[in-house]
Structure formats: structure tokens, C-alpha cells
N, C-alpha and C positions, 0 to 999 in steps of 0.2 A: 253339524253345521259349523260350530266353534273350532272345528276339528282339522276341517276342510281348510275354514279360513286362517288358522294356525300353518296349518300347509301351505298356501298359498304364499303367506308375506315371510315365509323362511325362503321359498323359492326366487323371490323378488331380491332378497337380501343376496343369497347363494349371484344372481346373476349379477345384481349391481356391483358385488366385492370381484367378478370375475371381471366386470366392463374396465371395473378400476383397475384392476393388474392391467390387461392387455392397454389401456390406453397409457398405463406411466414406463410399461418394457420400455418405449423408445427412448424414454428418458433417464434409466438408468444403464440400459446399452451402453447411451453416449459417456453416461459419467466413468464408468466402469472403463470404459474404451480411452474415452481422453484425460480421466482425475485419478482412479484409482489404480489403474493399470503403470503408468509413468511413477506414483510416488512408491508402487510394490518393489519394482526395479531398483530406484534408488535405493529404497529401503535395502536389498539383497547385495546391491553392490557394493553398501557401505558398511558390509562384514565380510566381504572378500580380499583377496591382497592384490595388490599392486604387482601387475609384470611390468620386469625392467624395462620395453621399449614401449610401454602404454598398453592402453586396456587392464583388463582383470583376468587373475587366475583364481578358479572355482573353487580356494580353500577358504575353508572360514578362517579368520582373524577378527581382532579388534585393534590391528595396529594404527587404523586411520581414527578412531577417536581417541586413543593415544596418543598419536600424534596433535590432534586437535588441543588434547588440555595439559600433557605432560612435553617436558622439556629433558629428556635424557642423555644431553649431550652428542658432541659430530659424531660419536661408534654406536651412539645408543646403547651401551652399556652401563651407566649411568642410573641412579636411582631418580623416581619422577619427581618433578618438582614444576610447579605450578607455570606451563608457555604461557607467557602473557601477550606476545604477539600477536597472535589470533585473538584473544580476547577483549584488546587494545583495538583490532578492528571491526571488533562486532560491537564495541563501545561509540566508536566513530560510527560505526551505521545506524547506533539508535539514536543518536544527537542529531549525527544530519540528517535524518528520517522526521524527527522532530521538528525540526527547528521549519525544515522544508515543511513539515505541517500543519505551525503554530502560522508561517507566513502567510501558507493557504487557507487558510481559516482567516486573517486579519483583512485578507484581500475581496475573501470568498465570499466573506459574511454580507459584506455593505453590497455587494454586487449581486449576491440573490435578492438581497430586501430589496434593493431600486429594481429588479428585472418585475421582483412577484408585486410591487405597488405599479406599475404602467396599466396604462386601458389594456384590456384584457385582449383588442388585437395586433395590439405590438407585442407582448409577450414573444411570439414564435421567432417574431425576429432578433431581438434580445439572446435568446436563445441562442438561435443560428451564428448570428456571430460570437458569439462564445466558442459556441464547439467548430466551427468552421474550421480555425489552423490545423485542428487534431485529424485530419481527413487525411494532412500528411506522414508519411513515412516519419517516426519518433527518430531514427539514427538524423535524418535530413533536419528535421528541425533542432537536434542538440549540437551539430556542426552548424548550421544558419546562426544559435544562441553563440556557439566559440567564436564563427566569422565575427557577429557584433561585440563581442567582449573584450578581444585582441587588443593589445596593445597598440595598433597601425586599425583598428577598427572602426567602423562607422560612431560608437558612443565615443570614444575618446576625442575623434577627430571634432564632432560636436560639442563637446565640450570646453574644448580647446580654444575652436572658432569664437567662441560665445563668453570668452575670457574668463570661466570659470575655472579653469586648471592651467597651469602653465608647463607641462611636461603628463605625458600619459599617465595614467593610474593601472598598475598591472592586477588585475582582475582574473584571470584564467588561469588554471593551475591552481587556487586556493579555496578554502573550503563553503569560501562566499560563492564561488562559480560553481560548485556544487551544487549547494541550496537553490540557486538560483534557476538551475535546471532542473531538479528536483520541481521545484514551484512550478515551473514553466511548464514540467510534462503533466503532471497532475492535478492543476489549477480546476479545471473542468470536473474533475471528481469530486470534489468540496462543493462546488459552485452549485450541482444539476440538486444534490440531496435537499440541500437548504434551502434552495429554490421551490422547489414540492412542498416542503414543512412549512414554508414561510405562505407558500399561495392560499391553503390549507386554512391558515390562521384566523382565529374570528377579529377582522380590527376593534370589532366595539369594543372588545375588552379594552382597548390603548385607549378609547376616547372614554373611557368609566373610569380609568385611571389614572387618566387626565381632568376628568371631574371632581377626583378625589383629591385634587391638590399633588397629584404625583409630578413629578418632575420626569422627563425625557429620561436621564439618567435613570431613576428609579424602573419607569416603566419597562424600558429595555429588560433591565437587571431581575425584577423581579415578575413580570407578566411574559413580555417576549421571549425571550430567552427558555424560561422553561415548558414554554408553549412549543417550542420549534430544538428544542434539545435532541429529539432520536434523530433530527434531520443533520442537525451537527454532528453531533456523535458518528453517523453515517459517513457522512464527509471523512471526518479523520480518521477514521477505520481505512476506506475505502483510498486517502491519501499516505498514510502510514507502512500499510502493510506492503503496497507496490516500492514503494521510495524503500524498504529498508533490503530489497533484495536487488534494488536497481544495479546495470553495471556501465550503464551508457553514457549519463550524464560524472561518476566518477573519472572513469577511463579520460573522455574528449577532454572533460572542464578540470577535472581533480589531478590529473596529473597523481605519480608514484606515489610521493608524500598525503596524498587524501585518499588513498584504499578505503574500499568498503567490501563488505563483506558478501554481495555480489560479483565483484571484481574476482573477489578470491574463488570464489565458484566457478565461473568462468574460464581464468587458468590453469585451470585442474582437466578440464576436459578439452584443452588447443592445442590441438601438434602431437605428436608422439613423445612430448618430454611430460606430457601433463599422469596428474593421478588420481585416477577415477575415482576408487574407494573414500579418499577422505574429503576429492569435490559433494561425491555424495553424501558422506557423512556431515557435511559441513550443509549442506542443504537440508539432509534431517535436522539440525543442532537448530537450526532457524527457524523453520518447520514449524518445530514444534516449540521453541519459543513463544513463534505468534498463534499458535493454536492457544498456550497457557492461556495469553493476556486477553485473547476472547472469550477463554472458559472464564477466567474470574470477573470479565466486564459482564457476561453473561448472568453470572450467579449472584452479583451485587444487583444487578437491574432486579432479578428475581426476588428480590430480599424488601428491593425499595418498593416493588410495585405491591407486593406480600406484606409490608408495614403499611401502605397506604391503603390497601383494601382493607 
């Protein structure tokens, strides 16, 4: 009988672990098909070399992450010695990936807390206009942000009118018009995470720590805050990691002088003068950059939640 029913619940198990393959295939089909398939490719072509009129020829090399961190001189005969060019723009992409996401955060924050305090059926509409602009095409709305930033532009020309400046303030092309569009394309990714974490939140806690003589300031800093933390932290992951490969809002707003290190990806694969191997390489080089900074944000969460338990 024992025997039986030993049989029985191994056959239950045998078919639930078979329901679960067949029902997750679709899901890693897709990932295989559209995440790991695209970054294997890169991965291969960023140890082939470079044919003179574009594309790749199928020898291995490592000339393109040589190129990427050594500096050998115009024959490349040259002993290596540290490119800093590249490195100088992969500097700039994690300032203005930053900086774009310390804004979205300062913006983001007060704007979920007012969306997740409203009666619970304005919520959606809160909501909706938020993510509403983003329904449009991202290249249209970072030209629409250049049209207003212009120099002969709708803010200037307000400005002006309104006798707060006496001559345009040139804004576009500099690494403020950057950030700026940075902010603008990824406002909504800060905004929706904290928005969850913050609706989530028990208020009694504020009105307890309110009773305790806490101050607004304190409560924030020490209840709120670490109440609604994974939802922030989400946000800036979620604002950070798009911003730092961005090449949209450089290009329109940044002008030459504010290269980012999506820009330089970019160029690597445009036209038949471009080079594939070390667009690719340069796209591994970032890659996995931002894979480190979530291995180690991952392994400190691990540590903290592991001290606290």
C-alpha cells in the first residue's frame, strides 16, 4: 500500500516537472531567440577582424579590444600604452547616465509619493498621464525636446518674453541637453517602480512616527525610505542601465563634444566605413560592466538581508 502510494506521488511529481518544462519552452525559445542569440553573435564578432570595406572576416583576432584599451600609434607598431579616448567616453556615459538618474530620482520620487497618496480611483489616471508621451516614437520626442531647447526655441523665446533673459541661453549641444533627454526618455522608469513600492507602504507607520515626536524629515529618512528602498533601487537600475548605452539623446542634444559610449557603438556598425569587431567589442566592454554592478548590488543585498535575518 505504502508502496503503491510511493508510486503514485513520484508519478505526480515526474508529470508536474514535465507540465513545467513544456509550459516555460515558450519562454525560453524567446529568450534564446531574442537575448541570447544577438549577444552570442556579438560576442563572436568581437574576436574577428575587421574587412577593409565593412563587415567581418572569420579570422580570430583580438585587435578590436586592443584597440579599445591600447594606444599604438598611426602604423600600430608602437608599444601599448593606455587609449584613453575610449575610456574618457565611457567616463562621460557613466556621469551623464548618472547624473540623468540622480534627476530622475529627485523628480521621480515626490511624483510617485503624490500619485500612490490620491483616492485610490484617480490613481490610473495619474498614471496615464505619466506614461502617455512615451506612446510616442523615442527619436520624435528627443527632436520635439532639440525643437524646444534651440536657441530660436519655444523656452528661450518664453523666456525672453517674460524678461527673464535678455539674449537666448544656448542649451543644445552641451551635456545639460543631454541629461536632459536622458531624464526626459526614462522619467517613467523611476516613476512606475516607486510608485508600486510607495502604494504598498503601510502609512500607519508615518502616523506612529509621527506620534513619536518624529519630524517629517526624520520620518521620510528613517521609516519611508527604507520602507520603499527595492522600489527605488529599481528605478535607478531600470534608469541607469538604458541611459548609459543610450545614443539618441547624445547624438540630437550632445553634439561631437558630448559622445557617449552608445554613440560610439553606433558608428561602428553605419555605412561601409564602420567596424564591426570593436562596435562589438565595445558593446561586450559595457555589457558586462553593467552585469559586474548587478552582480555586486546583488551580492551586498545578499549580505544585508543575510545580516538581518
Amino acid at each position: 500500500m505504502a508502496g503503491g502510494a510511493a508510486s503514485g506521488g513520484s508519478a505526480t511529481t515526474d508529470t508536474y516537472k514535465e507540465a513545467r518544462t513544456w509550459l516555460l519552452m515558450p519562454a525560453w525559445v524567446t529568450l534564446s531567440i531574442l537575448v541570447l542569440a544577438p549577444v552570442a553573435m556579438m560576442l563572436v564578432y568581437s574576436f574577428l577582424t575587421k574587412e577593409f570595406r565593412g563587415g567581418v572576416i572569420w579570422e580570430f583576432s583580438l585587435a578590436a579590444y586592443d584597440q579599445f584599451f591600447c594606444d599604438r600609434g598611426l602604423f600600430g607598431d608602437e608599444p601599448c600604452t593606455i587609449e584613453w579616448t575610449y575610456l574618457q567616453i565611457f567616463w562621460r556615459s557613466i556621469w551623464q547616465a548618472g547624473t540623468a538618474t540622480l534627476l530622475s530620482l529627485a523628480i521621480g520620487f515626490p511624483t510617485a509619493y503624490f500619485i500612490a497618496t490620491r483616492p485610490e480611483h484617480t490613481r490610473p489616471m495619474w498614471v496615464f498621464l505619466i506614461t502617455i508621451p512615451y506612446w510616442v516614437n523615442l527619436l520624435i520626442r528627443t527632436v520635439s525636446m532639440k525643437f524646444l531647447l534651440r536657441d530660436q526655441g519655444p523656452l528661450n523665446d518664453f523666456l525672453i518674453n517674460i524678461g527673464l533673459i535678455d539674449s537666448p541661453i544656448h542649451i543644445v549641444n552641451t551635456n545639460f541637453a543631454v541629461q536632459l533627454g536622458l531624464f526626459y526618455s526614462y522619467l517613467p522608469f523611476m516613476v512606475l517602480p516607486i510608485y508600486a513600492a510607495v502604494e504598498r507602504y503601510n502609512f500607519s507607520l508615518s502616523e506612529a512616527a509621527a506620534d513619536l515626536y518624529a519630524t517629517k524629515w526624520v520620518t521620510l529618512r528613517r521609516v519611508l525610505l527604507p520602507a520603499v528602498k527595492p522600489g527605488v533601487i529599481a528605478g535607478c537600475i531600470l534608469v541607469f542601465v538604458p541611459s548609459m548605452g543610450s545614443f539618441l539623446a547624445p547624438d540630437l542634444l550632445g553634439g561631437a563634444k558630448n559622445f557617449m559610449i552608445g554613440s560610439l557603438i553606433e558608428e561602428q556598425f553605419k555605412g561601409n566605413a564602420g567596424n564591426w569587431p570593436f562596435g562589438a567589442a565595445a558593446s561586450m566592454i559595457l555589457m558586462t560592466m553593467v552585469l559586474v554592478l548587478l552582480l555586486l548590488y546583488a551580492r551586498q543585498q545578499a549580505r544585508a538581508e543575510k545580516a538581518e535575518g
